[in-house]
C-alpha positions in Angstrom: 32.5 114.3 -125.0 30.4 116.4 -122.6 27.2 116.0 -121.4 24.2 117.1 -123.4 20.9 118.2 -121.7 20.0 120.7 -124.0 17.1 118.5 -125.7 14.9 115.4 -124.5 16.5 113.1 -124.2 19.8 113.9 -122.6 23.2 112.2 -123.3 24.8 111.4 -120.3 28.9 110.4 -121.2 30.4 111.6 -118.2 30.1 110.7 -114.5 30.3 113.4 -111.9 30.7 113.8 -108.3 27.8 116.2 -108.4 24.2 116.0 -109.2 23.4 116.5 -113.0 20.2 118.3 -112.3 18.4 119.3 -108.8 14.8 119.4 -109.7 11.8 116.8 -110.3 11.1 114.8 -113.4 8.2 113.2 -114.5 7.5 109.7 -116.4 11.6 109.1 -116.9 13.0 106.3 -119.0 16.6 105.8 -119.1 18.4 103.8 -121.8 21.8 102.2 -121.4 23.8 102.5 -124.9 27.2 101.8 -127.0 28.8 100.5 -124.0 31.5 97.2 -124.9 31.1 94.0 -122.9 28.3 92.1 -121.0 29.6 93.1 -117.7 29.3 96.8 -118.0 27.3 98.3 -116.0 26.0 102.0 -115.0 24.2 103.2 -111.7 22.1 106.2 -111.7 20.9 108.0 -108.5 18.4 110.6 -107.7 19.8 114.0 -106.1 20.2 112.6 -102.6 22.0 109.7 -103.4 19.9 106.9 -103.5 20.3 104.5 -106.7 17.2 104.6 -108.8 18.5 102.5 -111.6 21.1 99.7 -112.3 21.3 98.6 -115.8 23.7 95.8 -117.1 25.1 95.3 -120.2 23.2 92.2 -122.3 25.6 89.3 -124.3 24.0 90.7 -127.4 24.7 94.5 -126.5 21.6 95.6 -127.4 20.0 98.4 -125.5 18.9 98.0 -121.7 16.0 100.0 -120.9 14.4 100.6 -117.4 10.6 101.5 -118.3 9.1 104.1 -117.3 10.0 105.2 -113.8 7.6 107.6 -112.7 8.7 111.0 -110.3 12.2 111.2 -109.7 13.8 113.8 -107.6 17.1 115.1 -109.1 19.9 112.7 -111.1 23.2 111.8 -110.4 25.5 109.5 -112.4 28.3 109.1 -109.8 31.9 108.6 -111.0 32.0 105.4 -108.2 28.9 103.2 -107.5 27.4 102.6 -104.2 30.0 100.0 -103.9 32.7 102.0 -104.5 33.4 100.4 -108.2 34.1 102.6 -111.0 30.7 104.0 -112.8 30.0 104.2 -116.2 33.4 103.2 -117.5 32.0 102.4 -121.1 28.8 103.6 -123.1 26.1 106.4 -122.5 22.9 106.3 -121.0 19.6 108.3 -122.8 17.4 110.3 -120.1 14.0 110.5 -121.5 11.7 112.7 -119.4 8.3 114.9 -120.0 
């Protein structure tokens, strides 16, 4: 599946190398989703690289939420972490954003 950011919130399936978008958003909430085990995990940056979220997978595999999160300059789900692990290998993660 591809990425969707055509309505609030976007559906984020697919890591990439490059930043998903460039510009500023306000009063974000992202939501970790359908992903498999307790140990999975996703990383999400802003624009220059810096992580702005980790979320881990819960025992129960509900759905792990940041809160809200305020301004955040660009987003990036990288295809490796900043620890060079692979990013995102199971589930999707919900952008919400005004």
């Amino acid at each position: 599946m591809a990425n969707q950011l055509a309505a609030n919130p976007w559906l984020i399936d697919t890591p990439s190398a490059t930043p998903i978008y460039l510009g500023t958003m306000h009063a974000v909430q992202i939501e970790y989703i359908d992903y498999t085990a307790d140990t999975d995990t996703v990383e999400i940056q802003d624009r220059d690289g810096r992580v702005i979220a980790l979320l881990n997978g819960a025992v129960d595999l509900r759905t792990v939420r940041t809160g809200r999160m305020g301004w955040v300059y660009g987003l990036k789900v990288p295809i490796t972490d900043s620890l060079s692990r692979a990013n995102m290998a199971h589930g999707r993660i919900l952008v919400y954003f005004e």
